[in-house]
C-alpha positions as CSV (number, residue, x, y, z in Angstrom):
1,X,-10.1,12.7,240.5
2,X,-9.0,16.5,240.5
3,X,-5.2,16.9,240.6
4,X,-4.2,18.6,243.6
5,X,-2.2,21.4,242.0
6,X,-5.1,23.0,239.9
7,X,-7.1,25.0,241.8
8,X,-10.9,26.0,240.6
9,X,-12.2,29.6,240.0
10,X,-13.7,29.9,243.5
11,X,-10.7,29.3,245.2
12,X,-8.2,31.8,242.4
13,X,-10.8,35.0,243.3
14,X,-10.6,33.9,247.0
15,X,-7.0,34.1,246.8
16,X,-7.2,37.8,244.7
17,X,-9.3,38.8,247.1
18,X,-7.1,37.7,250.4
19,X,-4.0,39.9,248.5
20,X,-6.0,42.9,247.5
21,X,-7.4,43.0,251.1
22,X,-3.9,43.2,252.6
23,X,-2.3,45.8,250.0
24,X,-5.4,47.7,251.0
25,X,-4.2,47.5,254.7
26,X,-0.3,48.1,254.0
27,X,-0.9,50.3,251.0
28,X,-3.0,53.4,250.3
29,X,-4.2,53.7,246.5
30,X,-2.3,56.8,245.8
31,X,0.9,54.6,247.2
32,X,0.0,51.6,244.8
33,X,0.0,53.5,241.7
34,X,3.2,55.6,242.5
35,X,4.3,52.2,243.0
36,X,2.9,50.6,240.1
37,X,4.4,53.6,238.0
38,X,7.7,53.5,239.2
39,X,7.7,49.5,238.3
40,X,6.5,50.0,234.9
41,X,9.5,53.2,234.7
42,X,12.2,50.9,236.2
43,X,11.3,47.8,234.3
44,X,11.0,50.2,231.0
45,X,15.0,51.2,231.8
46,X,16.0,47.3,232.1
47,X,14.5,46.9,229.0
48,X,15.8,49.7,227.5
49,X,19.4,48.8,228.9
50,X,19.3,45.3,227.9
51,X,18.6,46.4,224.3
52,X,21.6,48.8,224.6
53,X,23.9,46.2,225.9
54,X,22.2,43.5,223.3
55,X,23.2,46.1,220.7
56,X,26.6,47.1,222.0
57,X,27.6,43.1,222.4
58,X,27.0,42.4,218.7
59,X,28.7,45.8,217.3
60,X,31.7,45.0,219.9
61,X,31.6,41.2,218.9
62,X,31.2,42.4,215.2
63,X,34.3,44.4,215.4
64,X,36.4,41.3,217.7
65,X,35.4,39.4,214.3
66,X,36.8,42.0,211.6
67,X,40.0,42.5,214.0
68,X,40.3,38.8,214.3
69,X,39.4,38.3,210.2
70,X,42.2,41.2,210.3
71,X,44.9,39.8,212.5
72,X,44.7,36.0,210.5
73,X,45.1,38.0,207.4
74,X,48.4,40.1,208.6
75,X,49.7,36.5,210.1
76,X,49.0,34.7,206.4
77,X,50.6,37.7,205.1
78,X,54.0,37.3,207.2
79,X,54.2,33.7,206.7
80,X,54.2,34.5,203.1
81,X,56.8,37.2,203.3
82,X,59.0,34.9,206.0
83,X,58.5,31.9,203.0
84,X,59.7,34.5,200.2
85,X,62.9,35.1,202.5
86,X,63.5,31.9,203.7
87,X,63.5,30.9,200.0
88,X,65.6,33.8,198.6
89,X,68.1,32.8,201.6
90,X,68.3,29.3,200.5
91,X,68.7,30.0,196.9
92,X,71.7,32.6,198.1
93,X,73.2,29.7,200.0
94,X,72.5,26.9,197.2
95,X,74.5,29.7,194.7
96,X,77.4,30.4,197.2
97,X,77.8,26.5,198.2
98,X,77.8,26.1,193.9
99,X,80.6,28.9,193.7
100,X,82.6,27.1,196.5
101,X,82.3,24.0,195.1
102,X,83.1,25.1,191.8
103,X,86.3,27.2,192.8
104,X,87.5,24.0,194.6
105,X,87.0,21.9,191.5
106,X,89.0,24.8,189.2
107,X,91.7,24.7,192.0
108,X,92.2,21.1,191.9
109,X,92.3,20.9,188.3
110,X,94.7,23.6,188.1
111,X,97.1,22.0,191.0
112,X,96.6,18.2,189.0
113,X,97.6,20.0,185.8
114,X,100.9,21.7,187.4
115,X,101.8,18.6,189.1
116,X,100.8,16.1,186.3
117,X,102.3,18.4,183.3
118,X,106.0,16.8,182.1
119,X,109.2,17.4,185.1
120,X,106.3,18.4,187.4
121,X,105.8,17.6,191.1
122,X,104.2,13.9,190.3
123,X,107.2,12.9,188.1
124,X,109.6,13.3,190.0
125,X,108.2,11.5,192.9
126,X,108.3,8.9,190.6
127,X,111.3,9.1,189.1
128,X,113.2,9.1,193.0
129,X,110.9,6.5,193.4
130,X,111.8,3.6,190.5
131,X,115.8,5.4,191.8
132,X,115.4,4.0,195.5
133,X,113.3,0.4,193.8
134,X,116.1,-0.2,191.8
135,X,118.7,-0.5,194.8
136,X,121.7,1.7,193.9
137,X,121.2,3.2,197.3
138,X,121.5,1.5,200.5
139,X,119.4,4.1,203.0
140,X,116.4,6.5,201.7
141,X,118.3,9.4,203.2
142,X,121.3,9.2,201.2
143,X,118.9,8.7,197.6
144,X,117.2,11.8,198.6
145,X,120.7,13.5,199.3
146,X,122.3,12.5,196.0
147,X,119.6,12.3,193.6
148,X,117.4,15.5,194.8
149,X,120.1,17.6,192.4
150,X,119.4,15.9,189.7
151,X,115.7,16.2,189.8
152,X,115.4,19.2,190.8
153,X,113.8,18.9,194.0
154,X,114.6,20.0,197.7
155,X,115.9,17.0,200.1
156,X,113.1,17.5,202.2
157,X,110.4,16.8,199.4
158,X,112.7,13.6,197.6
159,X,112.9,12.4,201.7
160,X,108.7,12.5,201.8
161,X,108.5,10.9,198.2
162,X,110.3,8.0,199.6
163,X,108.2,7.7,203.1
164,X,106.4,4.6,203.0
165,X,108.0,2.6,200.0
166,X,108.9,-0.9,200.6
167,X,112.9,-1.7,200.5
168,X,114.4,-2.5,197.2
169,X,114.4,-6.2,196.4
């Protein structure tokens, strides 16, 4: 069996025939070859277009490349440059934090040293202390008043060397 679709030689030239016969009718010859030529011109300019625009596309995508190749290499670059700072920052802060920290320890063993060194500030808090311990004084007030003199320290500092000491026994 023949399948439907194909169609035998007879029939194709009938068919050629049936069109040719009605171009004659619509179209004179000298109409069908201007008409013919200005095909083959127009279709020559799509052609020639699309090659142009073919052409253009791959210079312009070319160039999106290098400018994108360009644009990741300026980013890399900054990220490199904000790392160097962020470093150099944190190394500035590590040095000033060590400088703070070592001024605080030379201050604190300067003060101990003043306050530890013999009839300084530690000492005599002492000494008013074993005074008011051994119970010659009946109030914390009047040790402070009497013995501050002697020690050579203000009332107010041989009062706050006796804050919080339990009563003689």
């Amino acid at each position: 069996m023949q399948n439907p679709s194909q169609k035998n030689s007879e029939e194709i030239t009938l068919k050629i025939a049936e069109i040719e016969a009605r171009y004659k009718e619509i179209l004179t010859f000298d109409q069908a070859v201007h008409f013919f030529a200005t095909y083959k011109v127009l279709l020559e300019e799509v052609k020639n277009s699309y090659k142009w625009l073919s052409q253009e596309s791959v210079r312009v995508l070319d160039k999106s490349v290098l400018d994108v190749d360009e644009l990741a290499t300026q980013a890399n670059n900054a990220l490199d440059l904000s790392e160097h700072h962020l470093v150099e920052r944190l190394s500035a802060e590590a040095a000033l934090i060590e400088s703070k920290e070592s001024a605080v320890r030379r201050a604190t063993q300067a003060a101990d040293a003043r306050h530890n060194k013999p009839g300084g500030a530690r000492v005599k808090r002492l000494q008013i202390q074993r005074i008011w311990a051994s119970g010659k004084y009946s109030s914390r007030d009047r040790c402070a008043e009497e013995e501050c003199g002697a020690l050579d320290m203000s009332f107010a500092t041989a009062r706050k060397a006796l804050r919080n000491i339990p009563n003689p026994t």
